[in-house]
C-alpha positions in Angstrom: 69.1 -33.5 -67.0 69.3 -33.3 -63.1 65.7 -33.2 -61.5 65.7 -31.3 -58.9 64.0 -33.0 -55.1 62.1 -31.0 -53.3 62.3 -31.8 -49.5 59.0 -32.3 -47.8 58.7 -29.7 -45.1 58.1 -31.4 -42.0 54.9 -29.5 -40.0 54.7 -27.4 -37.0 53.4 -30.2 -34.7 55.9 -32.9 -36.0 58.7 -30.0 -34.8 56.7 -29.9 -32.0 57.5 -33.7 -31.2 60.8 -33.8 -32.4 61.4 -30.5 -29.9 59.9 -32.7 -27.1 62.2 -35.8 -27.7 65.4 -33.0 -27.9 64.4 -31.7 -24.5 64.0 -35.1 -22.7 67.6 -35.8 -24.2 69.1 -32.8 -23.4 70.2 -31.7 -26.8 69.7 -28.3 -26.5 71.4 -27.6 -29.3 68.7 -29.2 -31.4 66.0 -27.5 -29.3 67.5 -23.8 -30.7 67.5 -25.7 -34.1 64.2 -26.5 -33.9 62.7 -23.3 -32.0 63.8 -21.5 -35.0 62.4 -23.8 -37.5 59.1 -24.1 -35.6 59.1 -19.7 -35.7 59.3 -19.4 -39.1 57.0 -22.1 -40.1 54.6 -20.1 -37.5 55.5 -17.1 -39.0 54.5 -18.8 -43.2 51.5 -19.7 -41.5 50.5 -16.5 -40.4 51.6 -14.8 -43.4 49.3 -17.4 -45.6 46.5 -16.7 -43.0 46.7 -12.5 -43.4 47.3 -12.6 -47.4 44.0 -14.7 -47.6 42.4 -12.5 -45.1 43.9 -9.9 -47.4 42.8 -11.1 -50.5 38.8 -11.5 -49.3 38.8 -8.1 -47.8 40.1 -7.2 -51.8 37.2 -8.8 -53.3 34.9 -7.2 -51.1 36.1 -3.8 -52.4 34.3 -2.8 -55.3 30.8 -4.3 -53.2 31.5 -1.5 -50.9 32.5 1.4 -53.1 29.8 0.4 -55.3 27.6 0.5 -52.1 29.2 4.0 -51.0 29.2 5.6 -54.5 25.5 5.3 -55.3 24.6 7.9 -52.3 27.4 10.0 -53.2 26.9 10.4 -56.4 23.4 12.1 -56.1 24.8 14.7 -53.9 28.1 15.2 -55.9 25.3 15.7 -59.4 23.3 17.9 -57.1 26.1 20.0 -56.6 25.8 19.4 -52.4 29.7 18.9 -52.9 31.1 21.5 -55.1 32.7 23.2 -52.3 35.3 19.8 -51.7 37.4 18.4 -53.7 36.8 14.7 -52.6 35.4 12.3 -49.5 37.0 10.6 -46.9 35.2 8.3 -45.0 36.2 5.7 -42.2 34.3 3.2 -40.1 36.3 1.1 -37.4 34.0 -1.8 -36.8 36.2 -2.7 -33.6 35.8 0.8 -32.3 32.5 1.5 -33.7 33.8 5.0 -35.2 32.8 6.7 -37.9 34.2 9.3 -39.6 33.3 10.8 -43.4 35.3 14.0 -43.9 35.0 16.7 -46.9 38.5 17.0 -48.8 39.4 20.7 -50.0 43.0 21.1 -51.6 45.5 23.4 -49.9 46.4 26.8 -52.4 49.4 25.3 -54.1 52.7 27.4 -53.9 54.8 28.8 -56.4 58.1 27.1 -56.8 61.1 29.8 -57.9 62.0 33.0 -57.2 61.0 35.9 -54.8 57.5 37.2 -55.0 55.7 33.6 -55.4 52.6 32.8 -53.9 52.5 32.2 -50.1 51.2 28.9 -48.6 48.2 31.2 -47.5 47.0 32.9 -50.5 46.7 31.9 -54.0 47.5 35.6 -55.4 51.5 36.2 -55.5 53.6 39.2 -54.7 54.6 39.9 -57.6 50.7 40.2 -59.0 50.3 42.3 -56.4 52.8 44.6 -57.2 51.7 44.6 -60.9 48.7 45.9 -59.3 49.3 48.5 -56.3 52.9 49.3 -57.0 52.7 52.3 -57.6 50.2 53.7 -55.0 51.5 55.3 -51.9 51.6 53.8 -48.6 49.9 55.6 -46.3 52.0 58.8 -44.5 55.7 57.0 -45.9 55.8 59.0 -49.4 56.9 55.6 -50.5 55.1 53.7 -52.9 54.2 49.8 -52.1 57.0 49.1 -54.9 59.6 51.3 -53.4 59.1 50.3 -49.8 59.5 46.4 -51.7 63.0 47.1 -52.9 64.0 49.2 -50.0 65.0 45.7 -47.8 65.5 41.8 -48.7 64.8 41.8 -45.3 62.3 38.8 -45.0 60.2 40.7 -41.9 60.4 43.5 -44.2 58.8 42.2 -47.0 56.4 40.3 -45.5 54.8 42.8 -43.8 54.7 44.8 -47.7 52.9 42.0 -48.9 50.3 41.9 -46.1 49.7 45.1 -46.7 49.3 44.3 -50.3 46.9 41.5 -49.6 45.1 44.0 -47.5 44.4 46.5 -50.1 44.1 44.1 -52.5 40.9 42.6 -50.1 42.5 39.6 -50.3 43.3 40.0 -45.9 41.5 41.3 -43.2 
């Protein structure tokens, strides 16, 4: 069985020296050598610094969110947050800001064909048209339908289906 050796890394200040003694030699070569070795065992070192920094912050979670939560809760069981659908809050201690923002979910969108629900409104056009179809609009002698199938016409149709929204007191 071949055991393996594992080479000692030398350390950041023994590079140091060795960097020194290639300098007042003139080997420049083994000054590029060694600037790069000397970057990445700066770079380890940092990286072992931020994933313990990293991992404390980690532990610390559940201290705060068990600290944020109790407050929260009271108001969510009161109902003082029925009208959001979550809580976002932020506190940069270098900048000293604070910010806690109420969440409310966008109207989701109908994926497919014509007539889906806009971004806008969670009602689609083709409801609507289930609906007021067949009344007349206004002076046309059309009916809301009619005037819908008249053009693909994206202008067109859009301004049918504000009208829709409209009468459906869904718009202003």
């Amino acid at each position: 069985m071949v055991e393996a050796t594992v080479e000692a890394q030398p350390t950041k200040d023994e590079l140091l020296a060795q960097m020194n003694e290639a300098i007042a030699s003139g080997n420049f070569k083994l000054v590029t050598q060694l600037s790069r070795q000397i970057t990445k065992v700066a770079d380890t070192e940092d990286k072992a610094e931020l994933e313990a920094k990293q991992l404390a912050v980690k532990e610390k979670t559940e201290v705060v969110l068990s600290a944020i939560m109790k407050p929260l809760a009271k108001l969510y069981e009161a109902g003082e947050l029925d009208s959001a659908d979550g809580v976002w809050f932020t506190w940069d201690f270098e900048e000293n800001l604070k910010t806690c923002k109420l969440l409310k979910k966008a109207v989701t969108t109908h994926k497919g064909g014509g007539g889906g629900a806009g971004k806008r409104f969670s009602v689609g056009t083709e409801e609507l048209l289930s609906k007021h179809g067949g009344e007349l609009v206004g002076e046309t002698g059309k009916t809301y339908q009619e005037l819908w199938d008249e053009s693909t016409e994206k202008n067109h149709r859009y301004q049918v289906r504000m009208k829709l929204l409209k009468l459906d007191g869904v718009s202003q």
